[in-house]
FINU-485453 format. One record per residue (C-alpha): residue in three letters; x, y, z; residue number from 1. Coordinates in pm, 1 decimal, m for minus. Last residue first. Layout:
N
   residuo         c1         c2         c3   num
       ALA          X          Y          Z   NUM
...
# end
This chain:
438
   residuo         c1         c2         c3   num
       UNK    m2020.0     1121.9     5086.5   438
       UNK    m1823.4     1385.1     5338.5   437
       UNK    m1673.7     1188.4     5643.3   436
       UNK    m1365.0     1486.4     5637.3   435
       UNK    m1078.4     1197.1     5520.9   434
       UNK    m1365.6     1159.8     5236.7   433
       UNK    m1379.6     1517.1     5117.0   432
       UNK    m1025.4     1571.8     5132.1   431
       UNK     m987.9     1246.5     4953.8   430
       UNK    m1190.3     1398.2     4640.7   429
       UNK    m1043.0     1726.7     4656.3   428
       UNK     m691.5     1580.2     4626.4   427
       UNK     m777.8     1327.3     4368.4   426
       UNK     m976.6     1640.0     4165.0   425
       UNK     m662.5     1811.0     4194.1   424
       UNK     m399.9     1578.3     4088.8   423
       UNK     m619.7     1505.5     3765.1   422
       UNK     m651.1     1845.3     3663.9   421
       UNK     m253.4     1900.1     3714.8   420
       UNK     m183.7     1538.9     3552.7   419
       UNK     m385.1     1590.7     3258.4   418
       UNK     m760.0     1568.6     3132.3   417
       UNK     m996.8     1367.8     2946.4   416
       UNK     m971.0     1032.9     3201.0   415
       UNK     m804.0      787.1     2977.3   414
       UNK     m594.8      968.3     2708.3   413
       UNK     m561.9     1261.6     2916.5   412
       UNK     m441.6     1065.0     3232.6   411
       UNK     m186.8      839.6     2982.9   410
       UNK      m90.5     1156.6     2811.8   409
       UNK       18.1     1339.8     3171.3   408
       UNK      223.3     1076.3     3267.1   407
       UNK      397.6     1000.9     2938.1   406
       UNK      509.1     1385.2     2941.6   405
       UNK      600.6     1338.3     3340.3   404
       UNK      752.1     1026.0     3297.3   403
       UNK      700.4      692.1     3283.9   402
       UNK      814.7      295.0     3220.7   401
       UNK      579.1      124.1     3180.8   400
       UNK      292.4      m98.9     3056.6   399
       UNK      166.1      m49.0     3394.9   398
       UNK       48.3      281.7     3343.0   397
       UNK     m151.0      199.1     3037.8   396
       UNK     m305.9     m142.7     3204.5   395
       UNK     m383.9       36.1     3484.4   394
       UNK     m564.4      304.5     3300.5   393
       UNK     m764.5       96.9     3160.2   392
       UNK     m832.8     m137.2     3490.5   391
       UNK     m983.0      214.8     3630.8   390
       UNK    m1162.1      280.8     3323.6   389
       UNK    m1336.3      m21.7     3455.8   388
       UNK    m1391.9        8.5     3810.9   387
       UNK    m1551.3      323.8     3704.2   386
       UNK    m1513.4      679.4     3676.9   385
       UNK    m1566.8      883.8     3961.4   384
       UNK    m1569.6      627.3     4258.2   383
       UNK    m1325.5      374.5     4044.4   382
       UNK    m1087.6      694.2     3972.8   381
       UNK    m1108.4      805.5     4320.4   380
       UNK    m1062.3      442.7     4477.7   379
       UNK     m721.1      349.3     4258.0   378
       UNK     m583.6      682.8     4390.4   377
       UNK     m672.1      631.0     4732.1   376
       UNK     m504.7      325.5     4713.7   375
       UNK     m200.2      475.4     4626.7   374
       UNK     m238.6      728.6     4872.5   373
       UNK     m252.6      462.8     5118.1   372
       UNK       48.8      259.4     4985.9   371
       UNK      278.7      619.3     5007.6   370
       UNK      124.4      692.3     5358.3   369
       UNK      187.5      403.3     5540.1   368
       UNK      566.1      395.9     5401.8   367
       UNK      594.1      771.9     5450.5   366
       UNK      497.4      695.6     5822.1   365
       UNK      710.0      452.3     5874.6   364
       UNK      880.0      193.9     5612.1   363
       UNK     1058.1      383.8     5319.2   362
       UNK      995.6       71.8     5073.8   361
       UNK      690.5      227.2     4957.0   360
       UNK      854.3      624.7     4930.3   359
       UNK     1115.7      494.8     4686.3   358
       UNK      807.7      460.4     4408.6   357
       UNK      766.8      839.1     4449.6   356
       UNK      388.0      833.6     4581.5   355
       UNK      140.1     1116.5     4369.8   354
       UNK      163.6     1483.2     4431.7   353
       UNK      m49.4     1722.7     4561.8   352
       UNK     m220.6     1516.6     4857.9   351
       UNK     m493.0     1699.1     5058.6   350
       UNK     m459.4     1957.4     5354.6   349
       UNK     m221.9     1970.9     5647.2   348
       UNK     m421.7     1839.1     5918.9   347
       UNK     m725.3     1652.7     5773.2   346
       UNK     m496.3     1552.9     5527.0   345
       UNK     m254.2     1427.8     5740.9   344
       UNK     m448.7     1201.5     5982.6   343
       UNK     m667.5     1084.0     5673.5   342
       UNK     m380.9      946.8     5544.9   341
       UNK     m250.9      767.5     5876.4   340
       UNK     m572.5      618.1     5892.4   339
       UNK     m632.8      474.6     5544.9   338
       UNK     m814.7      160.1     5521.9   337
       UNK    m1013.0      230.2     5828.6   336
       UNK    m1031.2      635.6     5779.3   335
       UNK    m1184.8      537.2     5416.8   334
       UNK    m1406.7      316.6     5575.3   333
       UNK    m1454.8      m85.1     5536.9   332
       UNK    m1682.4     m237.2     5368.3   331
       UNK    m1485.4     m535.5     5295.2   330
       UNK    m1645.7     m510.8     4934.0   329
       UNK    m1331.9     m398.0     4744.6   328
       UNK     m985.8     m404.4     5025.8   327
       UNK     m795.9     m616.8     4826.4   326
       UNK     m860.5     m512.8     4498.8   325
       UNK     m816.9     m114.9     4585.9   324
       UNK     m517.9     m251.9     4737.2   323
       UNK     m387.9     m409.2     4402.4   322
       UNK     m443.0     m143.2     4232.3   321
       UNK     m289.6       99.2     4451.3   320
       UNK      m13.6     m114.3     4480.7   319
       UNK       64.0     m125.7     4084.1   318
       UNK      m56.9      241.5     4026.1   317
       UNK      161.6      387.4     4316.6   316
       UNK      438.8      127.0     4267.6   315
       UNK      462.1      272.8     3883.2   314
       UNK      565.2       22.9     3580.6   313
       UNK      951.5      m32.7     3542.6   312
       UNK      891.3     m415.6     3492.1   311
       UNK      603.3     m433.7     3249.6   310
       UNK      264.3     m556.3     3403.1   309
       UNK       81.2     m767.2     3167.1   308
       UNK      132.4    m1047.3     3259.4   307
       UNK      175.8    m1008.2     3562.9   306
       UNK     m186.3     m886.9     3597.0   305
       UNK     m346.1    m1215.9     3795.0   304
       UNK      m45.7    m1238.2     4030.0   303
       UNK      m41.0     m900.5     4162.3   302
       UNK     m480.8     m924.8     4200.8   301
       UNK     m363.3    m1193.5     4412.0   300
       UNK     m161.3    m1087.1     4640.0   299
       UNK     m405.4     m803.1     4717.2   298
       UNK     m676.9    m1078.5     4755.5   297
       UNK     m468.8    m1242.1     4989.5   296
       UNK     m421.6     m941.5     5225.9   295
       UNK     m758.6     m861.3     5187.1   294
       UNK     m874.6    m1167.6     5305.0   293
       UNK     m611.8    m1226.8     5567.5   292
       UNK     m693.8     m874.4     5705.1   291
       UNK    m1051.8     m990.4     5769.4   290
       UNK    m1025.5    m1313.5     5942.4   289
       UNK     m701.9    m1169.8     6115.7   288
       UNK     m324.7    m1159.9     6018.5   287
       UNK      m22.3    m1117.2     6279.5   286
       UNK      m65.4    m1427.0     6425.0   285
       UNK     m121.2    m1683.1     6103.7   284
       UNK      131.1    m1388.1     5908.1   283
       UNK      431.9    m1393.2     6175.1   282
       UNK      632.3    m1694.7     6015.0   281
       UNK      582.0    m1493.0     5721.9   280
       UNK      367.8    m1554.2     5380.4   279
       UNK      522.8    m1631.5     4987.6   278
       UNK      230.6    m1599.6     4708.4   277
       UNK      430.9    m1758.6     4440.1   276
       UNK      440.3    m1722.1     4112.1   275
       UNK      730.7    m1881.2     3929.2   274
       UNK      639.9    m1871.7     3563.3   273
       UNK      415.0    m1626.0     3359.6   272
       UNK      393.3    m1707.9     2983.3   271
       UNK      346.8    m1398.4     2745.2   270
       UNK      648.5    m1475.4     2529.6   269
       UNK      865.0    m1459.0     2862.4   268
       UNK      766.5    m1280.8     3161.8   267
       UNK     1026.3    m1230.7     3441.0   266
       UNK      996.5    m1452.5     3737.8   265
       UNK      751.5    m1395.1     4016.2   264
       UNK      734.9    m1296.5     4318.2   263
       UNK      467.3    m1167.5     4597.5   262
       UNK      512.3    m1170.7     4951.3   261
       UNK      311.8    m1197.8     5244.3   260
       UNK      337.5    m1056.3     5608.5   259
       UNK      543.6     m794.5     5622.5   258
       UNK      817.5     m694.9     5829.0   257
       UNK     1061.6     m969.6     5782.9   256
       UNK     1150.8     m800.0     5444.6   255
       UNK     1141.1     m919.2     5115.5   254
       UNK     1381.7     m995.1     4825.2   253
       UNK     1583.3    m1267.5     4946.1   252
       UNK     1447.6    m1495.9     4667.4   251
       UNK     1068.4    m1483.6     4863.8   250
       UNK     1127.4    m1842.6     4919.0   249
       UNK     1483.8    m1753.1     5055.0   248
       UNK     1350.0    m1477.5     5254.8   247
       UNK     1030.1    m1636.7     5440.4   246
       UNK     1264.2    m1976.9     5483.7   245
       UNK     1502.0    m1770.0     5667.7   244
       UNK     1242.7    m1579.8     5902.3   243
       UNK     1118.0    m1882.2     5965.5   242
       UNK      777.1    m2164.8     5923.4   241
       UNK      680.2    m2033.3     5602.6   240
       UNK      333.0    m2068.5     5384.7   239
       UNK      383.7    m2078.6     5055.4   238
       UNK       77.1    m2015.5     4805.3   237
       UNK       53.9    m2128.4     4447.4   236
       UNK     m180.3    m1985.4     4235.4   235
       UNK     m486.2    m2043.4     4012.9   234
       UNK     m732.4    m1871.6     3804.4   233
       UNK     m449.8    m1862.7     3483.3   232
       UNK     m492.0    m1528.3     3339.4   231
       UNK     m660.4    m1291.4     3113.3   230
       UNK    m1037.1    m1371.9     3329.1   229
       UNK    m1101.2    m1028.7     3406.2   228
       UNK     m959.4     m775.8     3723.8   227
       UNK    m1239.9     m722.5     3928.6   226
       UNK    m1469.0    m1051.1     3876.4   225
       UNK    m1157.3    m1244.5     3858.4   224
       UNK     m987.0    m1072.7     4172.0   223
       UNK    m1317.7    m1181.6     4351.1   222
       UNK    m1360.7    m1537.6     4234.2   221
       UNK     m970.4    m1591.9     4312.3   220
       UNK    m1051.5    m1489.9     4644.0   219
       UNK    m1356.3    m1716.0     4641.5   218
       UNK    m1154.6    m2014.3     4594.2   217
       UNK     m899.7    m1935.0     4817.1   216
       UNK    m1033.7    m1879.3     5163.6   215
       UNK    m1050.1    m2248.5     5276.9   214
       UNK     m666.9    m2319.3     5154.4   213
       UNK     m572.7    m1976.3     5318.8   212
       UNK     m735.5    m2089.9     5666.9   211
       UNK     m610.2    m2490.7     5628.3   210
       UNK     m278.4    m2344.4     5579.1   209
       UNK     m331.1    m2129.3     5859.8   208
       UNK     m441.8    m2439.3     6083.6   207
       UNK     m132.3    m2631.0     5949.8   206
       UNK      165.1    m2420.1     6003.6   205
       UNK      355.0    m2646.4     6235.3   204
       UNK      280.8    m2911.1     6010.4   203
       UNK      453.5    m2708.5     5729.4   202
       UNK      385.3    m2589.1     5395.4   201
       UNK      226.9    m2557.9     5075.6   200
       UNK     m111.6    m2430.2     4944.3   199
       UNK     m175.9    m2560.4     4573.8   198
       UNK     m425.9    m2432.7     4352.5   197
       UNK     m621.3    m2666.6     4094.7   196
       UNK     m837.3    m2486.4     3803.0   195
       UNK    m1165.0    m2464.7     3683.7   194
       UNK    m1299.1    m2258.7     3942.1   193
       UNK    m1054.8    m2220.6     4227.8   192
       UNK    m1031.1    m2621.5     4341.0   191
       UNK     m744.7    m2611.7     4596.0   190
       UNK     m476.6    m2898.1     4675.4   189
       UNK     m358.5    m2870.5     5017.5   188
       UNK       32.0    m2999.3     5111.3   187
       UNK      220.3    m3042.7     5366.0   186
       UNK      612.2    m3008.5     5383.4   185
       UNK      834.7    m3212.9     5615.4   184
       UNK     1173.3    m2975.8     5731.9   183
       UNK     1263.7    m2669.6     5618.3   182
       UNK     1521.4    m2785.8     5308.0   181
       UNK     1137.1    m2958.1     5135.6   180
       UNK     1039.9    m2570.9     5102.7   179
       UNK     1281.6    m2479.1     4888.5   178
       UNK     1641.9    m2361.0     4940.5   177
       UNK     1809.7    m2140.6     4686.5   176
       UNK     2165.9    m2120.1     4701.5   175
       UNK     2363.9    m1832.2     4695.7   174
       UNK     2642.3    m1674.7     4470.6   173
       UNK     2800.0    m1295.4     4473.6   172
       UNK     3136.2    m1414.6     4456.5   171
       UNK     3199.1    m1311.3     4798.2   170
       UNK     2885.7    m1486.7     4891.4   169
       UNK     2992.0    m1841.0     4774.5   168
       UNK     2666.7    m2000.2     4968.5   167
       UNK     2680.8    m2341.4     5043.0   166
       UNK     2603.6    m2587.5     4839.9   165
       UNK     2917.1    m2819.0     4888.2   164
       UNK     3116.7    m3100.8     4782.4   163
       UNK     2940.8    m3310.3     4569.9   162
       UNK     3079.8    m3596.0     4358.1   161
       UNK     3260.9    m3615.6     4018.3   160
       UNK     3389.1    m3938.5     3935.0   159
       UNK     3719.0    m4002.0     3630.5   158
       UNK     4013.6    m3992.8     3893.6   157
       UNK     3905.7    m3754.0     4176.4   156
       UNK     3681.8    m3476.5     4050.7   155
       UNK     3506.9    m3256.1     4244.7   154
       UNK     3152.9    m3031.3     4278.6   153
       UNK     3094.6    m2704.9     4444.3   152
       UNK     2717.1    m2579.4     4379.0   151
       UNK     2594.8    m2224.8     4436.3   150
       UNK     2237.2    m2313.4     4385.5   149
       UNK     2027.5    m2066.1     4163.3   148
       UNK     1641.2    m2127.0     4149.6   147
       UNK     1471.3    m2255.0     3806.9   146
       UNK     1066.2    m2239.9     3735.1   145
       UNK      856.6    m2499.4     3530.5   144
       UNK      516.0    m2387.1     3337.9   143
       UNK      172.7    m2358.8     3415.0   142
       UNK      233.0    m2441.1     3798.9   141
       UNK      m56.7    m2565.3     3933.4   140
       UNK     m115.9    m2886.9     3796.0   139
       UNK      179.2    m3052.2     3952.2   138
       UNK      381.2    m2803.2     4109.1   137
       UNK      710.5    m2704.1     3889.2   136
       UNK     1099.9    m2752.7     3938.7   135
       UNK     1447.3    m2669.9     3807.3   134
       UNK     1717.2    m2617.2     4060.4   133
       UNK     1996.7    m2425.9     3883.1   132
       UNK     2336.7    m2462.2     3832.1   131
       UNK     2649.5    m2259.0     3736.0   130
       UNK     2960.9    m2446.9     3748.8   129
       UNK     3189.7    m2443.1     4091.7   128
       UNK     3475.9    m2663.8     3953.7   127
       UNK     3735.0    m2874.1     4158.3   126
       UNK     3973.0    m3121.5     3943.8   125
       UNK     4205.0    m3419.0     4045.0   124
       UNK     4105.7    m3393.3     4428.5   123
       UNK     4324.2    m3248.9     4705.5   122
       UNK     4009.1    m3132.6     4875.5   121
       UNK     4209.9    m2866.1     5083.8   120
       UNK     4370.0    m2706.1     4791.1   119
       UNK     4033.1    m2643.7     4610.6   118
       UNK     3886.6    m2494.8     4954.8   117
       UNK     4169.4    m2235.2     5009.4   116
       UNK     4182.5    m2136.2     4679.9   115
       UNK     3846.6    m2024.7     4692.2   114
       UNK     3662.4    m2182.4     4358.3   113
       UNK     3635.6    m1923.3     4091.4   112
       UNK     3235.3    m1893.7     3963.6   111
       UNK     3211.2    m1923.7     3559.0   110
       UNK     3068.6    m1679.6     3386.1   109
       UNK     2680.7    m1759.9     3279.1   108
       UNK     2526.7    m2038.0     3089.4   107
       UNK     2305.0    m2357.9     3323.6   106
       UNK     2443.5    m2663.5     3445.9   105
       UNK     2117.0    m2882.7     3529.8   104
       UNK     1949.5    m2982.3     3862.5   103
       UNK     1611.3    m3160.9     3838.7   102
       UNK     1212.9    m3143.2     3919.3   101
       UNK      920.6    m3159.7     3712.1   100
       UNK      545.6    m3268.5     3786.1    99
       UNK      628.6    m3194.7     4171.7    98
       UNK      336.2    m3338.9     4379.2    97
       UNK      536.3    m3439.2     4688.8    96
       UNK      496.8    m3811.7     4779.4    95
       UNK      875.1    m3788.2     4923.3    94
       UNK     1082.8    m3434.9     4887.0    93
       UNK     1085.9    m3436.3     5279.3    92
       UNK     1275.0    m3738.2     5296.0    91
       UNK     1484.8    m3669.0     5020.1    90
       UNK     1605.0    m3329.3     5184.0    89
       UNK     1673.9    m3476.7     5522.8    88
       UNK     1881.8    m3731.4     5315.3    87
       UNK     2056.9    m3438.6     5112.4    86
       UNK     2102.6    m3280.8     5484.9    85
       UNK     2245.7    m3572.4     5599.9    84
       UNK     2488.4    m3565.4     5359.9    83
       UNK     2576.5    m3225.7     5378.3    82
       UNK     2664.9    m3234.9     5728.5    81
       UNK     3017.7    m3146.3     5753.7    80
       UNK     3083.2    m3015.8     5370.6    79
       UNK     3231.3    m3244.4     5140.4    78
       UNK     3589.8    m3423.7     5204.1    77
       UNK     3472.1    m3748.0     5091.5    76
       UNK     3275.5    m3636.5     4801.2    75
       UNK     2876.5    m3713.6     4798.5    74
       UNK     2724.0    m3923.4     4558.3    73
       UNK     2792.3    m4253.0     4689.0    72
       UNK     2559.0    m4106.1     5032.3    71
       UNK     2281.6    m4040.7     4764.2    70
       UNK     2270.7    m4348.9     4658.7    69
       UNK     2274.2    m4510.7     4966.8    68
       UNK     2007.9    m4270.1     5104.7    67
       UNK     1754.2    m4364.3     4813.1    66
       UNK     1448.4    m4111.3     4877.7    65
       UNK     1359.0    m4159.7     4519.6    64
       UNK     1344.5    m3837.3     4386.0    63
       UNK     1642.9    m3740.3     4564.4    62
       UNK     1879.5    m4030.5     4383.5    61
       UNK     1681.4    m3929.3     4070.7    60
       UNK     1798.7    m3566.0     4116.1    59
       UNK     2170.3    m3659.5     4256.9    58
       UNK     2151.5    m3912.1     3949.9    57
       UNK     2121.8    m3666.7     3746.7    56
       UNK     2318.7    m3386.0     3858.0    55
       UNK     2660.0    m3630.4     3837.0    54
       UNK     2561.2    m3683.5     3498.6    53
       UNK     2583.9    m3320.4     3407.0    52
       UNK     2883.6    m3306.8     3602.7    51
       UNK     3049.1    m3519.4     3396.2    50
       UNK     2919.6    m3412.6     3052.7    49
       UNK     3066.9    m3088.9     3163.9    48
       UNK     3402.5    m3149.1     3292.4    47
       UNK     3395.0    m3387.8     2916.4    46
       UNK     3320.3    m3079.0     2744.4    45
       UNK     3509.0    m2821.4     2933.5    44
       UNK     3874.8    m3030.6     2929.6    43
       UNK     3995.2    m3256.1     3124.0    42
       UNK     4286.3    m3173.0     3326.2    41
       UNK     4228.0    m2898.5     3499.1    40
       UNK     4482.6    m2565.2     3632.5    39
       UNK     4404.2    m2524.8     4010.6    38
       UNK     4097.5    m2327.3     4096.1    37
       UNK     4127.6    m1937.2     4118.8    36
       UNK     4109.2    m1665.1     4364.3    35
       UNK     4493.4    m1674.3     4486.7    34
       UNK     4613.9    m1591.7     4166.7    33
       UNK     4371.2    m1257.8     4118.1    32
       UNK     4183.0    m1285.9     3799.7    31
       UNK     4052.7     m896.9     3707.7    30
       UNK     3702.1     m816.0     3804.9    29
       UNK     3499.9     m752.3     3436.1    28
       UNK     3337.3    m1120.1     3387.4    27
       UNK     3240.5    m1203.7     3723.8    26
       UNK     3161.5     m857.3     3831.7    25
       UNK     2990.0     m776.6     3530.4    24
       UNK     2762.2    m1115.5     3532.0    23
       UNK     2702.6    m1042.8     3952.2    22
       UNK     2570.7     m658.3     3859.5    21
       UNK     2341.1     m769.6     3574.4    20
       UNK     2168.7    m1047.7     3776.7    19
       UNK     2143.0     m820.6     4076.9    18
       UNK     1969.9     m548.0     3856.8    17
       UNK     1742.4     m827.1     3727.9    16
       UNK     1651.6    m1021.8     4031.5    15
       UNK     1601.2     m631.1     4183.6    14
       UNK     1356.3     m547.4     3922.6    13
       UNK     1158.8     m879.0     3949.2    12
       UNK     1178.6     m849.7     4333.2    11
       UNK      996.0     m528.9     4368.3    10
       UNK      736.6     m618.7     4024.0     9
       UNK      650.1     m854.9     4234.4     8
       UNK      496.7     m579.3     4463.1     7
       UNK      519.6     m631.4     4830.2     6
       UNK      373.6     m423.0     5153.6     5
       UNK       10.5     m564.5     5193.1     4
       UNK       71.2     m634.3     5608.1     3
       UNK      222.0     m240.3     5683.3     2
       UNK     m160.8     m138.7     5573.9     1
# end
């Protein structure tokens, strides 16, 4: 069970809170003298206009692996390194299948420059403007998705160049890096039904690439035929090579623990941008034939009902659900989906209360036992009810947020009774199994 530990709903909530927390910091923290750039000379329209071209032809220059160009881009005094990074970067960006990719200035309270840094570079202007790396998969992305880059850019008589895009973290600012900043990425296109997946990664990775790429199409089958056809039948999977490519493709939401993540970016107007099914360095030896399947179909059952998953929905319904979908027809046994459960029950009697949503990220026991329980729940109500009063009361949960009142109408509404009945049939019912009853 420690390998299906993410929601997306995890790293939606905390790309939010963080969001909020940076714009108040940036726009509320006094301005100390020795945090800000040197008075400048032109003024925010032209700075911008500027830099604006300067992003262009750093994404064309990229685009077309042109190392001349991208060498004229980059400031005299910029980073050790940088440049050969932005080559590295080209290189690996070649023959991709990217049907959008660019960097653009995007709103948001400015980011001070370190004093230190401005005064170093000597230049006519320094600015750190909010930018973000826009991009989508050909085909499999339904829409394009933007990453943060903590950019530093300067002026010296009328041309901007780049300085730097490394991370500003007392300023709360860090750049994204994609797959291509890891070294040559590989690619596998995926027919799942009527639409194209994409696996992505590294040569080093290539056998579990081949695995996942192999084991999609009738994953996606499954979580279709479990949780209906209201979404897109495809995905895109990552497949890291390092602990610090797992984090920033995961948006530094995740933990080295697990296996796979699942993000995603808010929901706008009903369109779902920037899944991504993120796996470990650890996942090709920490995941077998059997735990890769459910592991995937888990991840997948969290991308199919984004949409319609609100963002302060309940882990225990969210996980469960997407357990229950990960482990349906594996045939395995309660006491082999949920050992540490079973353990407890059959020693202290059944569950009385359902997971507290800090109890999944708890790790442990209380970690195993919270995403077990959750499953359990998802298993009782599709024993006793149906797989799909089951998706009902999913989507009634998930619609979030609850409380006890909402709680106990959403199990009346869809079951016939409230929390206390429903609390004890759960509890009866996974007594029953954790003892082998039928």
């Amino acid at each position: 069970m420690a390998l299906l530990r993410r929601s997306p709903l995890l790293t939606v909530r905390a790309l939010a809170a963080l969001g909020l927390v940076l714009s108040l910091l940036v726009a509320c923290s006094p301005s100390a003298p020795d945090e800000q750039t040197p008075t400048t000379t032109a003024g925010p329209d032209a700075r911008t206009v500027g830099v604006t071209a300067l992003l262009d032809s750093w994404t064309a220059a990229l685009r077309s692996d042109d190392e001349a160009a991208l060498r004229e881009l980059i400031d005299s005094d910029a980073d050790p390194g940088l440049a050969d990074r932005e080559i590295a970067r080209a290189q690996a960006l070649r023959g991709l299948p990217l049907s959008d990719f660019g960097y653009e200035i995007t709103p948001g309270p400015e980011t001070p420059v370190p004093v230190d840094r401005a005064d170093a570079l000597a230049a006519t202007e320094v600015w750190a403007p909010n930018v973000a790396l826009r991009y989508a998969w050909a085909d499999a992305d339904i829409g394009s998705t933007s990453r943060d880059i903590a950019l530093v850019v300067a002026r010296r008589g009328d041309t901007w160049r780049l300085v730097s895009d490394a991370d500003l973290p007392q300023y709360g600012r860090t750049t994204w890096r994609g797959p291509w900043d890891f070294g040559p990425v590989v690619t596998e296109r995926v027919a799942t039904g009527s639409t194209t997946s994409l696996v992505v990664g590294h040569e080093a990775q290539r056998a579990f690439i081949d695995d996942l790429a192999a084991e999609l199409p009738s994953a996606v089958a499954a979580v279709t035929e479990f949780a209906g056809l209201g979404w897109s039948r495809r995905a895109v999977l990552t497949v890291t090579g390092s602990d610090a490519e797992f984090i920033s493709a995961a948006d530094g939401f995740t933990s080295t623990d697990v296996a796979a993540s699942t993000i995603a970016d808010p929901v706008r107007g009903g369109l779902v941008t920037g899944q991504r099914i993120v796996f470990g360095p650890t996942a090709p030896d920490r995941l077998t034939d059997s735990t890769r399947r459910t592991v995937l179909r888990h991840e997948l059952t969290h991308v199919a009902m984004r949409a319609v998953t609100g963002e302060d929905a309940p882990l225990w319904m969210l996980e469960g659900f997407a357990d229950y979908s990960g482990y349906r027809g594996s045939g395995l046994s309660f006491d082999e989906i949920a050992p540490t459960l079973a353990a407890v029950v059959r020693a202290a009697g059944p569950p009385r209360v359902l997971p507290e949503d800090s109890d999944f990220a708890a790790g442990g026991s209380r970690g195993s036992i919270a995403y077990e329980s959750a499953w359990s729940v998802a298993s009782f109500v599709a024993d006793r009810f149906g797989e799909p009063v089951l998706g009902q009361l999913y989507d009634r949960f998930a619609a979030g947020p609850t409380d006890p009142t909402v709680t106990d109408s959403v199990f009346s509404a869809t079951l016939g009774f409230g929390t206390v009945d429903f609390l004890a049939q759960w509890g009866q019912w996974v007594a029953e199994q954790a003892a082998g009853q039928s």
